[in-house]
Each structure stands twice: as structure tokens, then as C-alpha cells.
C-alpha positions, 0 to 999 in steps of 0.5 A: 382822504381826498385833497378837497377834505384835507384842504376843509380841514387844514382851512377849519384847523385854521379857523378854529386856531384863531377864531378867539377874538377880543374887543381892543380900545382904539383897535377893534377886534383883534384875533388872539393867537393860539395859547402855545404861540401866546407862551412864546410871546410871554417867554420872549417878554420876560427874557426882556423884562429880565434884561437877558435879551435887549427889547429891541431884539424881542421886537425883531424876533416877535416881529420875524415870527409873525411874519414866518407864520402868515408866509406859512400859512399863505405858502399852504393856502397855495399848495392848497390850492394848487393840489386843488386844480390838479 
């Protein structure tokens, strides 16, 4: 498989992970997460909601989560792209 169809690929995997979206008052358009990071979500707010973690921890873990992804998904896009050019 050349490195051009494995980055198509990797880019429409991507896509189709988050091209469900959903009309928000007062936000727009906002891209729903696929369903087995939505059960994570759930899971920490109920650990929350049952006072086993404090909601400020959950925040933070939400948050860190978040941001792991979108490096993630960035460091990809530039592994991409750099195998790409070689």
C-alpha cells in the first residue's frame, strides 16, 4: 500500500469518526465524538455524579483527553505528511 492510500485513508477514517454533527443553541454546529469516546464521557460523569471522583477531577481528565486526542491526531497529520514528501 503506497503512503499516499494509507494517508486517504487515515484522513477519511478521520472524517467519518467525526462527521456527525449536531445543531447546539447558542454554539452552532458542533462535531460529535465517536460512540466508544461518548461511553467514556458518560463513564467519567457518572463516576462524578456518584461522587466517586470530585467534578473537578473529571474536568481535568476530560479536558487532558481532549487535548491527547487532537495532539494525537495532529502528530499523525505530520508523520503524514512527512512520509508524504519522502
Amino acid at each position: 500500500m503506497s503512503t499516499l492510500t494509507r494517508h486517504l485513508n487515515g484522513a477519511r477514517e478521520t472524517v467519518h469518526m467525526y462527521s456527525r454533527r449536531v445543531e447546539v443553541p447558542m454554539l452552532g454546529e458542533v462535531a460529535v465524538p465517536p460512540p466508544d469516546k461518548l461511553a467514556y464521557y458518560a463513564g467519567l460523569g457518572v463516576l462524578a455524579a456518584l461522587q466517586v471522583i470530585e467534578w473537578p477531577m473529571a474536568l481535568v481528565i476530560t479536558a487532558g483527553h481532549l487535548l491527547a486526542d487532537q495532539h494525537l491526531s495532529g502528530l499523525a497529520r505530520g508523520v503524514g505528511s512527512a512520509l508524504e514528501s519522502a
